[in-house]
C-alpha positions in Angstrom: 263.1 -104.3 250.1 260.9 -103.0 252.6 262.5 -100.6 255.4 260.6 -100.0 258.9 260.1 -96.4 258.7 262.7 -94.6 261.4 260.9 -93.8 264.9 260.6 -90.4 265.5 258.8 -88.2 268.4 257.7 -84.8 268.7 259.9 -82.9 271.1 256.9 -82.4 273.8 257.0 -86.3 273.7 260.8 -86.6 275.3 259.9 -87.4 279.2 262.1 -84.8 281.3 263.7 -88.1 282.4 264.5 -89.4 279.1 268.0 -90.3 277.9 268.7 -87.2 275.3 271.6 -88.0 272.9 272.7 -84.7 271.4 275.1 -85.6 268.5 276.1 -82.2 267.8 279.6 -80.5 267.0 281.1 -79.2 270.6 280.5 -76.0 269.1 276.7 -76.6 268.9 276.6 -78.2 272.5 278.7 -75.1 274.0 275.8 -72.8 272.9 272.8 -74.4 274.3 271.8 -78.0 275.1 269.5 -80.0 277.3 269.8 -80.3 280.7 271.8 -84.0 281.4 271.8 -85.3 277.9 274.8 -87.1 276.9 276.9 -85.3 274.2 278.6 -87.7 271.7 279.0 -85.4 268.3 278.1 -87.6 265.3 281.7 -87.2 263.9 283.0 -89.1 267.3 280.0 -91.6 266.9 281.9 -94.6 266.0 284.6 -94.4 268.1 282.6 -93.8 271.2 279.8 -96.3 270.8 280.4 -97.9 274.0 279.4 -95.0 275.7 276.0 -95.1 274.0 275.6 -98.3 274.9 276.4 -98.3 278.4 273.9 -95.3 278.6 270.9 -97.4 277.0 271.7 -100.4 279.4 268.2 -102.5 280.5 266.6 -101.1 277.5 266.3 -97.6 278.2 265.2 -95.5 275.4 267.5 -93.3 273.3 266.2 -89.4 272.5 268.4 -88.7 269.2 269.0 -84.9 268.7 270.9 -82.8 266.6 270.0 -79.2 264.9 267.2 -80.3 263.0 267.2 -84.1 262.8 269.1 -84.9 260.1 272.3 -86.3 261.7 269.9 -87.6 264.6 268.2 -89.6 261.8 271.3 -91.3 260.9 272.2 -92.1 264.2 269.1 -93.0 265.1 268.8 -95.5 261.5 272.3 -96.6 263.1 271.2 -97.5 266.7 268.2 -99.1 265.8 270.0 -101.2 263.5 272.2 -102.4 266.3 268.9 -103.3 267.9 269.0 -100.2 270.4 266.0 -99.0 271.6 266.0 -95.0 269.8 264.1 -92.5 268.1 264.6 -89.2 266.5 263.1 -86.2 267.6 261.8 -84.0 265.1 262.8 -80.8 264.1 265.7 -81.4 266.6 267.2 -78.6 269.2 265.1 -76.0 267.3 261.6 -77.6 267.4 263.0 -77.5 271.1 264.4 -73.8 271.9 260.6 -73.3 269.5 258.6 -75.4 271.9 259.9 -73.4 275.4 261.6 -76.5 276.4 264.8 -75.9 279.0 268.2 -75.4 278.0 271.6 -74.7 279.6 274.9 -74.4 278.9 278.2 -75.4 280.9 279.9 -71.4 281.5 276.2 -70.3 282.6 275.6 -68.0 279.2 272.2 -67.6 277.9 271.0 -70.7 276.2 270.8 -70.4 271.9 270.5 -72.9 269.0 273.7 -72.7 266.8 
């Protein structure tokens, strides 16, 4: 069986437009996330697929991000399977805090990576 290997992109690659889909615990998202990115945690994934879907409506592309990409990879495997347009990003929020990229957080504390 041959497998399409899963599309990934470097984290200066997401457009600051670009659909992020953090799939971190709350706990994770509470300390530091991007700036608009829509937070469905990976153990919610399932049940809230619609969500996903309504956000990647007229074939916009899906930025899959969790810690490091591990849980983004399987959501991203997932999504593409479904025929979503997504890709990982490598190295995930800490390639990101690494790179200088923005981050916030919703009770205005200084942005970390948990």
């Amino acid at each position: 069986m041959n497998f399409a290997p899963l599309p990934s992109v470097d984290v200066a690659a997401v457009p600051s437009d670009g659909l992020v889909l953090d799939v971190r615990e709350d706990d994770e998202w509470a300390a530091g996330h991007v700036e608009g990115a829509l937070h469905v945690p990976m153990s919610d994934f399932v049940a809230r697929f619609g969500e996903v879907t309504e956000a990647v409506a007229g074939g916009r592309k899906a930025y899959v991000m969790c810690r490091v990409g591990g849980r983004s990879a399987q959501v991203t495997q997932y999504l593409v399977q479904q025929g979503l347009d997504a890709v990982n990003v490598d190295g995930g929020m800490l390639a990101w805090d690494g790179a200088g990229r923005p981050m916030v957080t919703d009770n205005g504390t200084a942005p970390f990576v948990l």
